[in-house]
LUMLO-870818 format. One record per residue (C-alpha): residue in three letters; x, y, z. Coordinates in steps of 0.05 Angstrom, whole numbers, plus 5000, padded with zeros to 4 digits. Layout:
! residues N
ALAXYZ
...
***
This chain:
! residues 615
UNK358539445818
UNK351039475819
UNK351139165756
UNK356138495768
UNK351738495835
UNK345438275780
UNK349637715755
UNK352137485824
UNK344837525853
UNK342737085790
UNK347936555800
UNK350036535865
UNK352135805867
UNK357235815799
UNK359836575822
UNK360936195893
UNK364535625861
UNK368336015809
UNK371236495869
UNK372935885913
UNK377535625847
UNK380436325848
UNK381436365917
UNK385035645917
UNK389135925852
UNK391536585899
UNK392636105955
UNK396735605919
UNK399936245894
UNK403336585944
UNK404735725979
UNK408135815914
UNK412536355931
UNK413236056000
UNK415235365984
UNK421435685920
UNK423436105991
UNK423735556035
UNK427435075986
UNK432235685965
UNK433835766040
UNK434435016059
UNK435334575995
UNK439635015943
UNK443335435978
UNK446834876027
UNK448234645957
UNK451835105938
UNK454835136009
UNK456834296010
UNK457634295939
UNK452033715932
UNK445333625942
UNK441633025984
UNK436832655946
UNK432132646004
UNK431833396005
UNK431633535939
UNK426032945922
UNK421133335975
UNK422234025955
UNK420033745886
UNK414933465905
UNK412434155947
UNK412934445885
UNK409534065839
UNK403333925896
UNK402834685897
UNK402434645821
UNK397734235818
UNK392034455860
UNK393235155830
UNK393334815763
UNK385034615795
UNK383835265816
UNK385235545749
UNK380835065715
UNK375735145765
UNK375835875750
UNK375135885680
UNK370235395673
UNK365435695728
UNK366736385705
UNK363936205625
UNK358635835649
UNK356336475696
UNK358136905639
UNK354336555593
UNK348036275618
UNK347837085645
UNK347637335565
UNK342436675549
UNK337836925609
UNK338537635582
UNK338337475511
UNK331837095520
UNK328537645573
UNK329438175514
UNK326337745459
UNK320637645518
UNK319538325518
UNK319338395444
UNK314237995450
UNK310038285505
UNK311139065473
UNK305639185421
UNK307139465352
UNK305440205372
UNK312640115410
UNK316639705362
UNK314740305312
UNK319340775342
UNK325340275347
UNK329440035285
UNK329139275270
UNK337039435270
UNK337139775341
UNK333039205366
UNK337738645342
UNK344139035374
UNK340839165433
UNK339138325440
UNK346138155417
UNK352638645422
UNK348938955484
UNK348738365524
UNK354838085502
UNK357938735532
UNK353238785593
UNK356138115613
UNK363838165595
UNK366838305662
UNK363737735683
UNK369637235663
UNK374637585697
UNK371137775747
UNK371937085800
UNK379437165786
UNK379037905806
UNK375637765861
UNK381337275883
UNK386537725866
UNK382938085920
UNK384037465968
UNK391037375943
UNK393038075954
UNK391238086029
UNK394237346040
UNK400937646001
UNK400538276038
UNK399637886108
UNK406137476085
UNK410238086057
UNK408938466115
UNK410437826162
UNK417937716120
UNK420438556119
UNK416039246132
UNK420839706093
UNK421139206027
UNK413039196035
UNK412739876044
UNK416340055985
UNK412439465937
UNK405639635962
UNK407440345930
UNK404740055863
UNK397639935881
UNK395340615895
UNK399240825830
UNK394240325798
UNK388240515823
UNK389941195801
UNK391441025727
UNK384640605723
UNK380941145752
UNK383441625700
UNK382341175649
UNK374741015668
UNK374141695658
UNK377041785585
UNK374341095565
UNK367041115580
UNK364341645532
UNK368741275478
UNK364940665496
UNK358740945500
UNK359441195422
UNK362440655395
UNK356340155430
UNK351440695395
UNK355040595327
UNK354539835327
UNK347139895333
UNK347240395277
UNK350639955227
UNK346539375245
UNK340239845222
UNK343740095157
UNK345739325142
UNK337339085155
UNK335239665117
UNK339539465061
UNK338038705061
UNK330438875069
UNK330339345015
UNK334838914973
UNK328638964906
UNK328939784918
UNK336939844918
UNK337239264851
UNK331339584808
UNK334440294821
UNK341540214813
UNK342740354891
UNK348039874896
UNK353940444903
UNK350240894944
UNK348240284988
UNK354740134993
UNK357140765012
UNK353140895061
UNK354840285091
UNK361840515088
UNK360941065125
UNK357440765181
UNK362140255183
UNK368340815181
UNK364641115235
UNK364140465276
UNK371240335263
UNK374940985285
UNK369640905350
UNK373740245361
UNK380440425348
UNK379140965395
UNK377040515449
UNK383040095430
UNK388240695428
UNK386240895505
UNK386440015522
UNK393239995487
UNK395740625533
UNK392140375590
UNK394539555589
UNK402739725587
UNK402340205643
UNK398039665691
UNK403739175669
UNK409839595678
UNK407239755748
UNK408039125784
UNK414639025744
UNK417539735765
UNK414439485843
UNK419138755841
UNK425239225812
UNK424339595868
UNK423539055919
UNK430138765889
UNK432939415893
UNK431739455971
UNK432038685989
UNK438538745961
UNK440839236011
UNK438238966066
UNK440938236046
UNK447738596053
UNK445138906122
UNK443038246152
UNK436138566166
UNK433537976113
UNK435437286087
UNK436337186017
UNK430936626024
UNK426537246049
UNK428437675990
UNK426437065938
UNK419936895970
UNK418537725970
UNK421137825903
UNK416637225868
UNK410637445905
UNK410938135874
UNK412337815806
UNK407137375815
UNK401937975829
UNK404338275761
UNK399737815727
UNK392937755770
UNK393538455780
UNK391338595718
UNK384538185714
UNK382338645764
UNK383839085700
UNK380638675661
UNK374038835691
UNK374639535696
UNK376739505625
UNK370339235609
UNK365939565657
UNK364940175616
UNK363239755557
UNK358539305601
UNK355039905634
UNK352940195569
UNK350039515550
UNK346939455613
UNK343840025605
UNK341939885530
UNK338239285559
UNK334539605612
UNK331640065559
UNK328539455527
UNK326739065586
UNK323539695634
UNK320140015575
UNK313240065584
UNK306139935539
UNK305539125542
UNK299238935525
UNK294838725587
UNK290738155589
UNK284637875635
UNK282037115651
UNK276737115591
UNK275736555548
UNK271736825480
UNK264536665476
UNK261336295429
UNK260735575412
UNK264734995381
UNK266435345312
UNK260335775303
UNK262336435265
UNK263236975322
UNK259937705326
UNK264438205332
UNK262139035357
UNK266839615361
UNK264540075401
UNK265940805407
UNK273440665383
UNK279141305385
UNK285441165364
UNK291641585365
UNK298741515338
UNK303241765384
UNK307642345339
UNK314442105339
UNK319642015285
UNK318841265274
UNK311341255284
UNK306840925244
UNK307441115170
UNK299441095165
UNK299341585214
UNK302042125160
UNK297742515132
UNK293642765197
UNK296143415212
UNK302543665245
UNK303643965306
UNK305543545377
UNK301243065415
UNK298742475393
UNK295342425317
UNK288142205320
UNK286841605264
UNK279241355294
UNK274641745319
UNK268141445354
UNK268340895305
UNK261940405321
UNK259039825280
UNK257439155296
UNK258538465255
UNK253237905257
UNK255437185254
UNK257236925200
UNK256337535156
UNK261937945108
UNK262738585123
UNK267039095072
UNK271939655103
UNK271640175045
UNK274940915049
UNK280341315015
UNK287141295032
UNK288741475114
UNK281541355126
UNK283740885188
UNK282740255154
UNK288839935164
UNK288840165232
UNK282339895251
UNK284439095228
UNK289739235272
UNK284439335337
UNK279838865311
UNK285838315326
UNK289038635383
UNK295338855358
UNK293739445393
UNK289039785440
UNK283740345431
UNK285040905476
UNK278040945477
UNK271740565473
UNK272339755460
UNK272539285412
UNK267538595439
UNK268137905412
UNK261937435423
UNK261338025470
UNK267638025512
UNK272138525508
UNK279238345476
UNK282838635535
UNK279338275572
UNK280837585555
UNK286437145573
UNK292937125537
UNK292336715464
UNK285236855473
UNK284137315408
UNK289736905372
UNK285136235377
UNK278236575353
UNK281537085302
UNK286037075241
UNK288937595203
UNK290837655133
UNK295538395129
UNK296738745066
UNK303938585063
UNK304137875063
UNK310937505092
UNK313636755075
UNK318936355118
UNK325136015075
UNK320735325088
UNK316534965056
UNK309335025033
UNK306434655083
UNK311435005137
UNK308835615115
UNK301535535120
UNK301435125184
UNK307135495224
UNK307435005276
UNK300134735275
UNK299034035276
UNK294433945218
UNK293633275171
UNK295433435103
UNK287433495088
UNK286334055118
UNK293234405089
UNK289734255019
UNK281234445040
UNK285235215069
UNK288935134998
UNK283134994960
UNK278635654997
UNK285036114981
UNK284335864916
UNK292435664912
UNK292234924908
UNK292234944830
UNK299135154825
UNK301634864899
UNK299634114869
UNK303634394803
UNK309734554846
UNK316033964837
UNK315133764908
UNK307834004923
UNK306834174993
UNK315233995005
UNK316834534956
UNK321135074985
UNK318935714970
UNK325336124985
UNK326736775026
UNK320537145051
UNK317136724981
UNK321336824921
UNK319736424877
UNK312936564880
UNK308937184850
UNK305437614880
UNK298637404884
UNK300936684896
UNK304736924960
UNK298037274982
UNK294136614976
UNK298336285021
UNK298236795075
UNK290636755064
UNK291335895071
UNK295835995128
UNK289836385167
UNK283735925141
UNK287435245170
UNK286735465233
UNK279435565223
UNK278736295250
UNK270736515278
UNK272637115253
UNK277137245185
UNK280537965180
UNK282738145103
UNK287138755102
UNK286838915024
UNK289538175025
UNK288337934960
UNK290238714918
UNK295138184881
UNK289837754855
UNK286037904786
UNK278638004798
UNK275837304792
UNK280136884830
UNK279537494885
UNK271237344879
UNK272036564879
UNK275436604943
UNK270337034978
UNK264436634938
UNK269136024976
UNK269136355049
UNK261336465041
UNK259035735023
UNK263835445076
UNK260435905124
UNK253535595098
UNK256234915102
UNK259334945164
UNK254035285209
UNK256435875223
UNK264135845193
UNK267936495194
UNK265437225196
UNK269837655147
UNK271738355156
UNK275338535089
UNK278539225067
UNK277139224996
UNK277039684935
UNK273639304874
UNK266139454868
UNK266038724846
UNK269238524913
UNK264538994955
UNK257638874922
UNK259738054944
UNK259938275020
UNK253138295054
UNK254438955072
UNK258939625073
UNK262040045131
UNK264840695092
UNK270541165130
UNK271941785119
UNK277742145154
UNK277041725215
UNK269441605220
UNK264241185207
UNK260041635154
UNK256141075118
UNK253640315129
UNK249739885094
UNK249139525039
UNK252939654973
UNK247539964930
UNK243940314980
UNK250740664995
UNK251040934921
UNK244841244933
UNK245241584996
UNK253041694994
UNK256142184951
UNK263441994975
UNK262241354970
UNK260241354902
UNK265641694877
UNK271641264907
UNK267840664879
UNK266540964815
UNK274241184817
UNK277440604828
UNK272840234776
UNK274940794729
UNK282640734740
UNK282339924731
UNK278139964665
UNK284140464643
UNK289339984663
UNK285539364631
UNK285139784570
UNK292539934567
UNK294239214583
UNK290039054520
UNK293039534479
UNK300239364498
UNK297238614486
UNK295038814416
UNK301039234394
UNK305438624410
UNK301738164369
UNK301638634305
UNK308438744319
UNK309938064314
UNK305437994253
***
């Protein structure tokens, strides 16, 4: 109850309307009975009596019975229509509140919930929180129908009442019992379907791991057995449905054989007319039928409590990121300064946390990733992120652009603090370039504007910095060229350079590189910084760039070096001076020089072998 009492709350006009149709349906209902009793007693049965009808008589109790038709013909229309436009602007409103709240939860909390979970939870969940809701008006006026039958039952003969109201306790009884059966059922099978939706995304988004390994049988059994799972949950539900539907049904029919049964009787006694015993009979047969949309809803309210509270999950979970009345400082499009300050960061330990939280130790509590982590970033300067592998790199670009909060110190643009300004704030002044890069099914110039109204000038200056509008002008329909699913028909390093165009159009103060051009050889990966850093002299100012980056050719371009190591800050400053001073630093460098040397060499020799082969 507490949950239709939501949707009635939200729509109290439609749910008003829809109930006053139902109520004019049961009305017109038992007038129904009524007016077949009063034309039995005074039109057909002096009939039968005179052996012929008057027209007169026989024109009006036609026309009583097709008025009564009609207006409950309205109030059934009325119904239905009010009830699926309740029932549906209910699962809109909820449908959009839980995409709202994806929104508003930061990544720390969409980490420990499937991409699968989520999309059940936004779509079979509300579908079922808000199922009783169509039946509901029209249970609510079998309500009103029942008392105005029961008032006229009772008026026509107590015994025959007595004996038909019999059948309503015997139906509140079988729906209690099967509440009871039916709701852990429900509750399973609702689980399930939010299970195979997360085997089904995991499939589709690993659809290059399952092809290149041969996964395609295990993928599909696997499937399978969710599925299996899913289905024997439903035919369960649907086994106790198809027990529980006949017996509501039978029960108003065994109720008018019983009526008959006693009318009969007291027909023969004279305690009743036969009129009476028509008018008594139809209204029980008549109940038969609206009787069971009150089991309707309780049918679905197990389903719809589950879903309800599905949704709540989503929409009361906690963590949103807060956000204050601060505009960013700085002016026009002067490169901004950016100083982290004292920064700790932990992963929370859960099963679905962070994968670059592995790594750090074991044991409960959260997993510390940052620790005291200061430096600051002048205008207009490029700045390297260097460390080994679960240094905290990653997870510092993600402060740096707000995708999730310190849980101690601060990170300051132009001196305010992110959490501090107002909401779109960061997202206007910063841009971020991730290490896994991510294309819409659009076009070119869909993808690297995303909504932004920029003149195709601009598209090509942000193509031209990323260093992609060589083979974007190449394309058959240049910036009109569809690129495919998540980029398909584009390599690698060509899917990075858009991602990086998409983030220079809007003309970020400050430029975030998360290892964002790894799929880039060496040179075009050093034009495009060499790019960023005359635009910046150019353009007074243009963008300060934070980079993660491995090459010593990409680091000895940035003006100067911020090394990690396991979480801290243990060396800064430029990129020879850090050679000198920094043993660790050296030999990561050194390393990663070493392992592409050995991979250029074996691309050579594989290069050279070919060619004598061929020879």
């Amino acid at each position: 109850m507490a949950v239709l009492w939501v949707a009635v709350r939200s729509e109290p006009r439609v749910f008003a309307l829809s109930v006053l149709a139902s109520a004019l349906y049961a009305a017109m209902t038992v007038a129904t009975a009524q007016v077949l009793g009063t034309v039995t007693e005074d039109v057909v049965l002096p009939a039968f009596e005179d052996g012929r009808a008057a027209a007169g008589a026989l024109a009006a109790g036609a026309a009583a019975i097709v008025g009564v038709a009609a207006l409950k013909a309205l109030g059934v229309a009325g119904r239905r229509f009010y009830a699926g436009l309740m029932q549906y602007r209910m699962q809109a409103e909820y449908r959009r509140a839980v995409t709202r709240q994806y929104l508003r939860l930061p990544l720390a909390w969409h980490h420990r919930h499937p991409t699968g979970q989520l999309l059940s939870n936004a779509n079979a969940d509300v579908e079922a929180a808000w199922a009783p809701i169509a039946p509901l008006p029209m249970a609510v006026g079998v309500v009103f129908m029942l008392l105005i039958s029961a008032v006229s039952i009772l008026a026509t003969d107590v015994a025959v009442a007595a004996v038909g109201f019999l059948i309503f306790p015997a139906i509140a009884l079988v729906n209690v019992l099967y509440q009871r059966r039916l709701a852990p059922v429900a509750t399973r099978a609702q689980r399930l379907r939010a299970e195979v939706s997360e085997v089904a995304h995991e499939s589709f988004e690993g659809g290059l791991v399952v092809k290149t390994l041969g996964r395609e049988d295990a993928e599909t059994r696997r499937f399978a057995a969710a599925t299996d799972e899913l289905r024997d949950a439903n035919v369960a539900v649907g086994r106790l449905r198809g027990l529980f539907d006949p017996v509501l049904e039978a029960l108003p029919n065994l109720g008018v054989l019983a009526v008959l049964l006693i009318g009969s009787l007291r027909v023969e006694a004279n305690a009743m007319t036969a009129g009476d015993l028509v008018q008594v009979a139809y209204l029980f047969t008549l109940l038969s039928w609206p009787v069971r949309a009150l089991g309707w809803v309780l049918a679905e309210v197990p389903r719809s409590v589950v879903g309800w509270e599905r949704v709540r999950g989503v929409l009361d979970a906690t963590g949103s990121l807060p956000y204050g009345d601060e505009a960013p400082g700085g002016a026009g499009a002067a490169a901004a300064a950016m100083e982290v300050r004292g920064v700790r960061f932990a992963y929370e330990t859960d099963e679905h946390a962070d994968l670059s939280a592995a790594g750090n130790g074991g044991g409960s509590g959260p997993r510390h990733i940052l620790h005291d982590v200061t430096f600051t970033v002048e205008p207009g300067r490029t700045v390297a992120l260097v460390g080994p592998t679960g240094s905290g790199k990653s997870t510092l670009t993600s402060l740096l652009v707000r995708l999730v909060d310190p849980a101690d110190g601060s990170v300051l643009l132009d001196g305010v603090d992110l959490r501090d300004m107002r909401r779109g704030g960061v997202a206007e002044t910063v841009a971020l370039v991730p290490q896994q890069t991510f294309l819409f099914d659009d076009t070119v110039r869909g993808n690297v504007t995303l909504g932004l109204d920029a003149p195709d000038e601009r598209v090509w200056e942000a193509l031209r910095l990323a260093q992609a509008d060589g083979f974007v002008a190449a394309l058959p329909d240049g910036l009109e060229t569809r690129v495919g699913e998540r980029g398909a028909t584009l390599s690698g390093g060509q899917r990075q350079r858009l991602v990086l165009a998409r983030a220079l159009v809007r003309r970020p103060r400050l430029l975030v590189m998360d290892d964002a051009t790894s799929a880039v050889d060496p040179q075009v990966e050093a034009r495009i910084l060499r790019n960023l850093r005359e635009q910046g002299a150019q353009d007074e100012g243009g963008s300060t760039v934070v980079v993660v980056a491995y090459r010593k050719a990409t680091i000895a371009l940035a003006d100067e070096v911020v090394y990690l190591e396991h979480g801290r800050v243990t060396g800064r400053g430029a990129h020879a001076e850090l050679l000198e001073t920094s043993e660790g630093y050296r030999d990561l460098v050194n390393a990663y020089e070493k392992a592409e040397s050995e991979r250029d060499e074996l691309e050579d020799t594989g290069a050279a072998g070919g060619e004598e082969a061929l020879t």
